[in-house]
C-alpha positions in Angstrom: -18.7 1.2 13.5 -20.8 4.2 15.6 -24.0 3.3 16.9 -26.9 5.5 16.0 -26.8 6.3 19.6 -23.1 7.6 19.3 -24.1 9.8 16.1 -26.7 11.6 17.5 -24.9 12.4 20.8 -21.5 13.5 18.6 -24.1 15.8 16.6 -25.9 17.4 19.6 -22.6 17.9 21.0 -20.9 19.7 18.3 -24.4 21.3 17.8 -24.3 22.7 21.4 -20.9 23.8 20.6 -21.6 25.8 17.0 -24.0 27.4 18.8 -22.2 28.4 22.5 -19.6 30.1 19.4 -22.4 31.9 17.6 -24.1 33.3 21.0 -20.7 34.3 22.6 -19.8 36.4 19.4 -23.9 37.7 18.9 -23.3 38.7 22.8 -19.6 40.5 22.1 -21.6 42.7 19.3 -24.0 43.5 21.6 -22.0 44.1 24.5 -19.6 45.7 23.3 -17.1 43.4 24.3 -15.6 42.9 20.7 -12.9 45.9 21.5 -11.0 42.7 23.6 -9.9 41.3 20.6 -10.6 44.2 18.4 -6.2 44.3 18.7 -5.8 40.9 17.0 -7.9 42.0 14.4 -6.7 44.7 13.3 -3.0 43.4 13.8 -3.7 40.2 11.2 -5.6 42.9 8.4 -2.2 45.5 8.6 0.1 42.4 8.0 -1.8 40.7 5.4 -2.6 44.4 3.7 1.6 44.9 4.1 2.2 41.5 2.5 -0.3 42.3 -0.2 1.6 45.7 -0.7 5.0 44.2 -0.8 3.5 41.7 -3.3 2.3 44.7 -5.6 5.6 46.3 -5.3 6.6 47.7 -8.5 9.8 47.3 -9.8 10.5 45.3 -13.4 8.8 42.3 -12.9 6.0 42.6 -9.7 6.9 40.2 -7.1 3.7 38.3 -7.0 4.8 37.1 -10.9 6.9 35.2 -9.2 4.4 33.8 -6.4 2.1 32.9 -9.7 5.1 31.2 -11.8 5.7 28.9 -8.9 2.0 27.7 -8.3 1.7 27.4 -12.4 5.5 25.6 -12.4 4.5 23.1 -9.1 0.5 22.5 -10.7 2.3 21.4 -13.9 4.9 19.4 -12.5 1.9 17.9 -10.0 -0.1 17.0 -13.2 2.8 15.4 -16.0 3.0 13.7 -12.7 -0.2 12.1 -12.3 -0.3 11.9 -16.5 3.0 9.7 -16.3 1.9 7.6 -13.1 -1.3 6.9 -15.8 0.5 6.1 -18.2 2.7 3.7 -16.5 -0.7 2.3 -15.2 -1.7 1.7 -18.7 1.3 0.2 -19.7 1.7 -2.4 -17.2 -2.0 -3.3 -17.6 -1.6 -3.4 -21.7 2.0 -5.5 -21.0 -0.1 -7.7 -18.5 -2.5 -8.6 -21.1 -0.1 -9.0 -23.9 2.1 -11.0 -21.8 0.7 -12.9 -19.2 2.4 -14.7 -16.6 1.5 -18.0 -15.3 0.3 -18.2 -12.3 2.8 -20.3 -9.5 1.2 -24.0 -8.5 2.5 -26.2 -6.5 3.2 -29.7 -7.3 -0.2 -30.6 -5.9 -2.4 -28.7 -8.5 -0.3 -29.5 -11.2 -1.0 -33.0 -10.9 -4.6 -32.3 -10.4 -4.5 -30.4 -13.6 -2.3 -32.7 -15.4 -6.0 -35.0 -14.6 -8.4 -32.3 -15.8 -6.7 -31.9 -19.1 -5.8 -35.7 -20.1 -9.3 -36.6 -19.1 -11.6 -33.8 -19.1 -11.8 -33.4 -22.9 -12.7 -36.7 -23.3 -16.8 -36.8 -25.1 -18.0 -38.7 -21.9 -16.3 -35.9 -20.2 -14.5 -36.0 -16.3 -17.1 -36.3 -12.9 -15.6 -34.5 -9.9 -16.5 -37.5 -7.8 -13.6 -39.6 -10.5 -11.3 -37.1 -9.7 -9.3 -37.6 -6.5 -9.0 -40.9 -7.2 -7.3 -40.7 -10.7 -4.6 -37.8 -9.0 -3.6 -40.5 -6.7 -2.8 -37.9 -3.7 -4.3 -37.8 -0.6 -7.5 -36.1 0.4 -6.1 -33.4 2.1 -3.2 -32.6 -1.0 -5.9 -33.2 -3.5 -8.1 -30.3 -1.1 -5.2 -27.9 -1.6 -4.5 -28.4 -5.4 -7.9 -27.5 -6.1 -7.8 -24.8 -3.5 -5.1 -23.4 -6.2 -6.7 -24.1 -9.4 -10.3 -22.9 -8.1 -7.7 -19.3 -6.8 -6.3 -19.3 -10.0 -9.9 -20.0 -12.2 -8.1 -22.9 -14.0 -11.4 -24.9 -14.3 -15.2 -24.9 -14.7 -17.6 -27.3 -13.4 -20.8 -27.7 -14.8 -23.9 -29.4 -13.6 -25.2 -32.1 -15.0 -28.2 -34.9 -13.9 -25.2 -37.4 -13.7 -23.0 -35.5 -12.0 -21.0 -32.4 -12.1 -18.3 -32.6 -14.8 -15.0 -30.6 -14.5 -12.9 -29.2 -17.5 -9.9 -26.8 -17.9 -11.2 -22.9 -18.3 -9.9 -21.0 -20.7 -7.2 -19.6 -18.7 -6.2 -23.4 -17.6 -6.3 -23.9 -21.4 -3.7 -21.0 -22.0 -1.4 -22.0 -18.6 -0.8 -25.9 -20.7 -0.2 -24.4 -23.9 1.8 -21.5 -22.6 5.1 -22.3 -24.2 6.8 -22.2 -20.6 4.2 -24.1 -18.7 5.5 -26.8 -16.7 3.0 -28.9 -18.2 3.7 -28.6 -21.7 4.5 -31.8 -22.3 0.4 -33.1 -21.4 -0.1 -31.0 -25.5 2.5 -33.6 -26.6 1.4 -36.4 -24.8 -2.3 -35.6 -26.7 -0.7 -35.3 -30.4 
């Protein structure tokens, strides 16, 4: 990050030096002094008027034609380019959606979401304070598993005077019933 300090000094430099350019070519009009590089000048406007010339030669098909057909052949490749690299964009996206993976968890947060989805259905409904207790894992395991899920958006918690409660999310819905969930077998365990 640039100070304010930094800015203005970068702009009153490159002020200072825009203008030093403007005043040394006001003073080479003035002087005189342009005939110095009056010989560069002229040298760069005969060799772009000869490669104009040799552009316009004419013969069957001008030259330049072909100068043209590239830029219109590499601006049409450049853009089914950028179409296709679209396309594929949609695609994947479209495939995504119509075929979602399931997101990797670790032994950890699949038993804490093996919990969630035995018990938080229930009509009396699952406290977060319950919870690490019914996983049975340690505090620091239970921590993690529910770093995952909460990564993941497996659950929802929602605030109630008792306590907050926690059920499965939609998306922790779909990752149970998804017919190659690890945890398949909590749907038959429900039936």
């Amino acid at each position: 990050m640039i100070s304010k300090r930094k800015k203005v000094l970068l702009r009153s430099v490159v002020g200072a030096i825009a203008l030093a350019a403007i005043g040394a070519a006001v003073k080479m009009l003035v002087t005189d002094h342009w005939s110095s590089i009056d010989p560069l000048v002229s040298t760069a406007w005969t060799w772009t008027l000869n490669v104009f010339s040799w552009l316009a030669q004419p013969i069957a098909f001008p030259l330049w034609s072909y100068v043209a057909v590239f830029l219109v052949a590499i601006g049409a490749i450049g853009f089914l380019s950028l179409l296709s690299i679209s396309l594929g964009l949609d695609l994947n996206e479209a495939n995504a959606k119509l075929n979602p993976t399931l997101p990797p968890l670790d032994e950890n947060a699949q038993q804490v979401l093996t919990v969630i989805a035995r018990n938080g259905g229930k009509g009396e409904g699952l406290y977060m304070r319950e919870l690490p207790a019914m996983t049975g894992l340690p505090q620091l395991l239970y921590d993690a598993g529910m770093d995952t899920l909460d990564r993941w958006g497996l659950f929802t918690i929602s605030r109630s005077a008792w306590g907050n409660q926690i059920t499965l999310s939609a998306r922790g819905r779909h990752y149970i019933l998804h017919p190659e969930s690890p945890l398949k077998w909590v749907v038959e365990q429900l039936r």
